[in-house]
C-alpha positions in Angstrom: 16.9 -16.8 60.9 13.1 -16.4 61.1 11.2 -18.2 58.4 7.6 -18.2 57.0 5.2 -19.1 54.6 5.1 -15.5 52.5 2.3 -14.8 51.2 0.6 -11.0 50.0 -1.7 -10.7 53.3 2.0 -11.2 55.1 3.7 -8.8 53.2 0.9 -6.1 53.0 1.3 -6.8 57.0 4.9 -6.3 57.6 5.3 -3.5 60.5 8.5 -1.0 60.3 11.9 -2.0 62.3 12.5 -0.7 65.4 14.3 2.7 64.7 18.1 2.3 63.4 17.5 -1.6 62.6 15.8 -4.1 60.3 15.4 -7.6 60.0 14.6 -10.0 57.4 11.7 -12.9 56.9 13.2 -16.1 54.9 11.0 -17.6 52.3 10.0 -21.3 53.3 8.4 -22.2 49.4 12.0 -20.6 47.5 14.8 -21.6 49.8 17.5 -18.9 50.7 14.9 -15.9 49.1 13.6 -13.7 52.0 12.5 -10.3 52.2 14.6 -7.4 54.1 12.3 -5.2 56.1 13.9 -1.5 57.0 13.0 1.6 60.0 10.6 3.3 57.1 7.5 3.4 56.8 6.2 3.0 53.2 2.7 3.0 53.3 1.2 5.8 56.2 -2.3 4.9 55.8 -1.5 0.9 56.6 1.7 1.4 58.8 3.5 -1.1 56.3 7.3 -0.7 56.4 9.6 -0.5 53.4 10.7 -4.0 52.0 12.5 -5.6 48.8 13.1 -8.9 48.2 16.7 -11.0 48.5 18.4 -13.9 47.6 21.4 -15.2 49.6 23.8 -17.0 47.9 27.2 -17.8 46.7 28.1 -15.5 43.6 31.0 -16.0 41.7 33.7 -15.9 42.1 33.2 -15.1 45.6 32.7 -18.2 48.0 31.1 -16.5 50.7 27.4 -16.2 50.8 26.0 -12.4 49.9 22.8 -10.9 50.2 21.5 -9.5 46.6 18.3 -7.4 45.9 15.9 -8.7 43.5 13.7 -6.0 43.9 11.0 -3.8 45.8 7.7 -4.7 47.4 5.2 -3.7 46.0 6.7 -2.9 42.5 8.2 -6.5 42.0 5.4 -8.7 43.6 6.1 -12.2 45.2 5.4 -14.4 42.3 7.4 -12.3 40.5 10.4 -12.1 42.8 10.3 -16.0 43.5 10.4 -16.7 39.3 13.4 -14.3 39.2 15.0 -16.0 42.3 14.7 -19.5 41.3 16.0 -18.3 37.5 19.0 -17.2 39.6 19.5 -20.2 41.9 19.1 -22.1 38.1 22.2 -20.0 36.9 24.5 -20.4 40.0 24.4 -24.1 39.5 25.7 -23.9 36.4 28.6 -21.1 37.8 26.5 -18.0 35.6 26.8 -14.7 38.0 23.1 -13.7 37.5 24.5 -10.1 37.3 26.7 -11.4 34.0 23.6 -12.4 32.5 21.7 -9.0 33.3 24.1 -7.4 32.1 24.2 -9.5 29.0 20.9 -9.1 28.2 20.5 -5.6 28.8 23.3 -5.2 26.4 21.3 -7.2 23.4 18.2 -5.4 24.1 20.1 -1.8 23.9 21.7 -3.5 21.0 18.5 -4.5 19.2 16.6 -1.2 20.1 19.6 0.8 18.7 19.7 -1.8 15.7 15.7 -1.1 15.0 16.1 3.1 15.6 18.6 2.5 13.0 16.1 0.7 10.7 13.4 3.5 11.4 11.9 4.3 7.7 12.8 8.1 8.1 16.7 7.7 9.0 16.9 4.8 5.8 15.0 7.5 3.9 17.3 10.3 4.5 20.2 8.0 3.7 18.9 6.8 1.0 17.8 10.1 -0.6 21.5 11.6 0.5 23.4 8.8 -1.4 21.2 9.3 -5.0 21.7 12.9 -4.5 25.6 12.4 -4.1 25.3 10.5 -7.4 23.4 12.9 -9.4 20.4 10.8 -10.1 17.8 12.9 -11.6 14.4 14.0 -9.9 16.0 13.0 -6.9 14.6 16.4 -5.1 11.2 15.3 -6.6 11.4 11.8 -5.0 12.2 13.2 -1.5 8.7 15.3 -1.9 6.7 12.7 -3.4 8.3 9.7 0.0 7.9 12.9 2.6 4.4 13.5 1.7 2.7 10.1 0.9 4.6 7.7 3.2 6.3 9.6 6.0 3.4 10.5 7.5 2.1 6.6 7.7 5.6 5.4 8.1 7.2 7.2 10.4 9.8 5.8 13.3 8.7 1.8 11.6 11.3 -0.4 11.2 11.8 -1.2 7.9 11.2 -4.8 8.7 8.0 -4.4 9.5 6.4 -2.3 6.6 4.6 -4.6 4.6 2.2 -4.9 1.3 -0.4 -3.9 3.0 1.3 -0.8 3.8 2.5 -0.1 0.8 -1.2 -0.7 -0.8 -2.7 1.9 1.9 0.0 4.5 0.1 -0.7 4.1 -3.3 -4.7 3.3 -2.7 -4.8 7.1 -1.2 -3.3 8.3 -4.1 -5.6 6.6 -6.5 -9.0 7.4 -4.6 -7.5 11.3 -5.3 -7.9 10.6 -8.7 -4.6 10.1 -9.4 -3.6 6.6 -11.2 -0.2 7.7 -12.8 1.0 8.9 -9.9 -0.1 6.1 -7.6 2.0 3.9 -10.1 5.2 6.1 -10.1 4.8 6.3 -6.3 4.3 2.4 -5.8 7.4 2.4 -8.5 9.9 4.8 -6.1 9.0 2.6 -2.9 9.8 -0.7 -4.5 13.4 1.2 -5.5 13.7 2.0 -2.0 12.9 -1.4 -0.5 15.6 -3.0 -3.3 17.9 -0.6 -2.2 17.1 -1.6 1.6 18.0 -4.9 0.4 21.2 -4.5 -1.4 22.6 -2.7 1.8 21.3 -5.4 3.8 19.1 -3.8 6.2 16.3 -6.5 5.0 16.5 -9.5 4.1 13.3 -9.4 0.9 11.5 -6.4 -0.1 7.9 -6.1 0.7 7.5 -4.6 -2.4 5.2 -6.8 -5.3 4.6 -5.1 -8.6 1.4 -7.4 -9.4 -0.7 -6.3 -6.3 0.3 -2.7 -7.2 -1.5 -3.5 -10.8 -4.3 -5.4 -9.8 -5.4 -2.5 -6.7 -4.2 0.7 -8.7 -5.0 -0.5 -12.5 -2.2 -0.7 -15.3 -0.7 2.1 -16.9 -2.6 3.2 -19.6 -0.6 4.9 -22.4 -1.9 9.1 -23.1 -2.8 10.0 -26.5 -4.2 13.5 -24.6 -3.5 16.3 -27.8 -5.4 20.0 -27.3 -7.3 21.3 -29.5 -7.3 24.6 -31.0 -10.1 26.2 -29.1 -8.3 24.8 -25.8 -4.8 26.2 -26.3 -6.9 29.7 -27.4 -8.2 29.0 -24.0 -5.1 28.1 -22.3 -3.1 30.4 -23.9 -5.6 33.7 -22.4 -6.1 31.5 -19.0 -2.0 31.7 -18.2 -2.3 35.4 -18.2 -4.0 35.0 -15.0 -1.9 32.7 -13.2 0.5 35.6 -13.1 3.9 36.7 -14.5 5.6 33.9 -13.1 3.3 31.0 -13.8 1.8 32.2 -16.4 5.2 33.4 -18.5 6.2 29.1 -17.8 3.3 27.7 -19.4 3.5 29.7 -22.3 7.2 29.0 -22.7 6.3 25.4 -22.5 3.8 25.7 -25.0 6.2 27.5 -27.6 8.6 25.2 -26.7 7.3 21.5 -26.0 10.6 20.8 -23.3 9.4 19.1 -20.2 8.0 20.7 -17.1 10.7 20.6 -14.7 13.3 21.9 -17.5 11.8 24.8 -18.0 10.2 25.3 -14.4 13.8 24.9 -12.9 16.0 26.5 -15.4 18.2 29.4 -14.6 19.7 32.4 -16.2 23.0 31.0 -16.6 21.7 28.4 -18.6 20.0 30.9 -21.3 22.4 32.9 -23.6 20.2 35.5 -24.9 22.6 36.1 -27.8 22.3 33.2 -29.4 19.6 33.1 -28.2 19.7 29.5 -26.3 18.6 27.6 -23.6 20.7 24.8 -22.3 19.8 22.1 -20.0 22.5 20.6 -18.1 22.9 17.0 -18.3 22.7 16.9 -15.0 19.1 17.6 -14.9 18.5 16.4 -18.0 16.5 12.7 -18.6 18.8 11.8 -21.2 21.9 11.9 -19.2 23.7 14.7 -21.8 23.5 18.4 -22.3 19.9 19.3 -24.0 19.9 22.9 -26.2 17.1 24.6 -27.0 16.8 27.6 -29.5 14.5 30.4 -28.7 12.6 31.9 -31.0 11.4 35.6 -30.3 8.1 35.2 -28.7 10.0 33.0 -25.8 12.3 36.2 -25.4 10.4 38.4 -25.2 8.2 36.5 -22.6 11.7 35.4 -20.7 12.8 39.5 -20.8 9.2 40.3 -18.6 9.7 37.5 -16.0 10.3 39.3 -12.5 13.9 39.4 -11.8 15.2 39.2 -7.9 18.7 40.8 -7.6 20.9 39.7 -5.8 18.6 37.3 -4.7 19.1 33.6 -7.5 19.5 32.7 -10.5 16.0 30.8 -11.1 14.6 32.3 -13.6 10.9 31.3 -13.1 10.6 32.1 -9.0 8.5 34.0 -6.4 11.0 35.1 -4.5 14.1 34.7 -5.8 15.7 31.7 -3.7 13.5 29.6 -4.9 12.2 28.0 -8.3 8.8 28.2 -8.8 6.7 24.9 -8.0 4.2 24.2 -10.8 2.0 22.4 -8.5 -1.3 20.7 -8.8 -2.8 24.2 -6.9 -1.8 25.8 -9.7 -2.6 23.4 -12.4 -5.9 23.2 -11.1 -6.3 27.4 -11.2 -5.5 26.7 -15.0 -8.1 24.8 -15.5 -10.9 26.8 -14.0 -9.6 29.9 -15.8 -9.7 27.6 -19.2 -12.8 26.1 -18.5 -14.5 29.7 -17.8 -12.2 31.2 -20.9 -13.9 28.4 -23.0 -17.5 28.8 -22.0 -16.8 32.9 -22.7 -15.4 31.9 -26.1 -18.2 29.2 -26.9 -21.3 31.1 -25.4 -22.2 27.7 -23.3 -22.2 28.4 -19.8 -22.1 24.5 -19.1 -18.8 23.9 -21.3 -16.4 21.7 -20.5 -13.0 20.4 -20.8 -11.4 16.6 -21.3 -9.1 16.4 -18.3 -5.3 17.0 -19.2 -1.9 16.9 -17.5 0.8 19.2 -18.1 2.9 16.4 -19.9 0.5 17.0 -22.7 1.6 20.0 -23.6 4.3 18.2 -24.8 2.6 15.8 -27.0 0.5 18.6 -28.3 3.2 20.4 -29.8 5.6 17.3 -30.8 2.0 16.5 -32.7 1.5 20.1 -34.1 4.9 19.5 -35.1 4.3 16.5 -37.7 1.3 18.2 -39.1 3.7 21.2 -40.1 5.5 18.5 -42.1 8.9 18.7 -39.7 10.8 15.9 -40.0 10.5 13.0 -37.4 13.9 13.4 -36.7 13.9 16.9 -35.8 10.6 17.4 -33.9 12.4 14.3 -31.7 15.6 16.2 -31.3 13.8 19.0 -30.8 11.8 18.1 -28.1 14.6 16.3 -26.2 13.9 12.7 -27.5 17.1 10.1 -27.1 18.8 9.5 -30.9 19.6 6.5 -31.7 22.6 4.8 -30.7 24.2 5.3 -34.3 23.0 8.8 -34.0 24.8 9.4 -31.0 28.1 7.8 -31.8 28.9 9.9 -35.3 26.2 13.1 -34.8 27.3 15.5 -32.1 25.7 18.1 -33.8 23.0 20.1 -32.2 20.8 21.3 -35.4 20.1 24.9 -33.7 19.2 26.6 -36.9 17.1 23.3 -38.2 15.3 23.4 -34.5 14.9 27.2 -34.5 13.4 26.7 -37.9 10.8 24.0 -36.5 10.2 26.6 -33.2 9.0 29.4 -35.8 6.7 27.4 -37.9 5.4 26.6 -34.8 5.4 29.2 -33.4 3.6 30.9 -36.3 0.7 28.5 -36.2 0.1 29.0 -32.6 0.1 32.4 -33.2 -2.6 31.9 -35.9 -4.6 29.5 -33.8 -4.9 32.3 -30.7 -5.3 34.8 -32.8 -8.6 33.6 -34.7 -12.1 34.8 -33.3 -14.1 32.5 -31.5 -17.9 33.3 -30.7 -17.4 37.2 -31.0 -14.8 37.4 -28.6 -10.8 38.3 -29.3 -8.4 35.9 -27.7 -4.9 37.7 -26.8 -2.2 37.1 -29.7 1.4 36.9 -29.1 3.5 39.1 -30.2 3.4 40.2 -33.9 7.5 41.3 -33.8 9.3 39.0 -35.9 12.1 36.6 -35.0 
């Protein structure tokens, strides 16, 4: 049993066995470790054979000694396969099989890495966006846009465990530098429901999540008090002519109206009854948890009767092609404004006009506004516009007030026709139509 002080410059040395054979060097620093030598030549250009390392000893349960590999020169190097065989010699005093242990541990880290794929932000995502949508939360579609487009791309195949504030911060902060402080808020808002939720299924042990470094990067949420004027509804009013039939017909339905974006954008035809006429949004889309109907006064008709229709195709009634309902997105938002800036500076005769920036939500305000100076009651213009009654209200009032609300809708209606119908520095704005409810 020939042994010798290995070293690199010995192993880098070892010739090939004599063909058919192969013999074996014994470690003299690690006892009973040696390195097996075969017929193969490993390395042409050197004439080295092929060798791995050994270490004989008694395994359990076996009481004879057994060679077993360690691993292969050069890939395992000798300090390497000395550690591993004295780590061995370690466990068979103790009666561990070193293979038990390997096995063991390879089992843990299979374990952990399946545990952490699991914990991956997009497979939590998609369960956590499949379980609200099986409970008929609303804007659940919205909140899958708004996490796939601001924190997949940054999150994507992290473990959960290991997204922190900072993260979070780099989200919402790219959202803010766009200019766009309400939404960084409602964004930073949706994560910190999704890390609670990570929480209550204990996947983590503590959200990340912390509400005051939100505030004190993005800003607090300022209240709107955003109400157009005339001259800017005259200008909006001719500007959605250009955004199309499809696009164009929603904005003016939402500004006869005052419902919310998405009820209008995403409403079908089987929720308008043209002979009452009525729209009805479904409480399952609905903020208020509860059926929400709207009467429709002529003008919205008439606009609903000229949207494209697809047959055969879906039921959305504002859509490009059908299958789809129309996204009013900030693309198109932003092609409003340009047409309403230019309509006003047309309208005004000042080429360098301007408009106060607005969001579509205040729309909504504008006419819930226009409504009080008409002299509707509070309590209408509220129902009207899809505002909660009181609890009282709710209990002993299941009425829905369609004539009182389609009432309010044609005053309204009647003003708005009066205020984009007046001349404005020599230049005709388009009027609804003059047909009568």
């Amino acid at each position: 049993m020939a042994r010798q002080n290995l070293t690199d410059k010995t192993l880098k040395a070892l010739k090939p066995a004599p063909a058919g054979s192969r013999y074996e060097i014994f470690d003299v620093t690690v006892p009973n470790m040696g390195v097996r030598v075969t017929d193969k030549v490993a390395d042409p250009k050197t004439g080295r054979g092929r060798a791995s390392f050994f270490l004989l000893a008694r395994f359990p349960p076996s009481a004879n000694p057994t060679r077993r590999a360690l691993g292969e020169y050069p890939a395992m190097e000798l300090a390497a396969a000395r550690n591993k065989a004295r780590e061995w010699l370690a466990l068979l005093e103790k009666g561990t099989d070193p293979k038990v242990k390997i096995e063991d541990e390879r089992r843990q880290r299979e374990a952990e890495e399946a545990k952490k794929r699991d914990r991956s932000f997009e497979t939590l995502l998609a369960s956590y966006i499949a379980e609200r949508r099986r409970d008929g939360l609303r804007k659940v579609a919205e909140d899958e846009m708004d996490f796939n487009r601001e924190c997949l791309p940054l999150w994507r195949s992290r473990d959960v465990v290991d997204i922190t504030m900072a993260d979070i911060l780099k989200v919402v902060g790219a959202i803010r530098d766009r200019g766009k402080q309400r939404q960084a808020l409602n964004v930073a808002q949706k994560i910190g429901t999704f890390f609670n939720w990570c929480v209550e299924e204990e996947l983590i042990l503590v959200s990340p999540y912390r509400p005051k470094r939100v505030r004190n990067a993005v800003g607090e949420r300022l209240a709107r008090d955003r109400v157009l004027s005339d001259p800017e509804l005259r200008a909006l009013w001719t500007a959605a002519e250009g955004l199309g039939p499809v696009y164009g017909a929603a904005y003016r339905v939402l500004l006869l109206t005052g419902q919310r974006l998405n009820d209008i954008a995403q409403v079908s035809w089987s929720e308008i009854d043209m002979y009452k006429p009525t729209l009805t949004v479904p409480a399952k889309r609905f903020k208020s948890d509860r059926d929400h109907v709207v009467s429709l006064t002529h003008d919205v008709v008439e606009i609903l009767q000229r949207v494209p229709r697809y047959k055969g195709r879906g039921d959305w009634v504002f859509s490009l092609d059908g299958r789809h309902a129309a996204s009013i997105s900030d693309k198109v938002k932003r092609r409003l404004d340009a047409a309403m800036i230019a309509e006003c500076r047309k309208l005004s005769g000042n080429e360098k006009a301007e408009i106060e920036p607005w969001v579509n939500h205040d729309l909504r305000r504008t006419v819930r506004t226009r409504l009080s100076e008409l002299d509707i009651l509070d309590e209408v213009a509220e129902a009207l516009i899809g505002h909660m009654p009181s609890k009282l209200n709710r209990t002993y009032n299941h009425s829905d007030r369609l004539r009182v609300k389609l009432d309010a809708l044609n005053r309204w209606q009647r003003e708005l026709r009066r205020i984009v119908g007046e001349t404005h520095g020599g230049y005709n704005v388009i009027q609804l139509s003059e047909a009568r409810a």
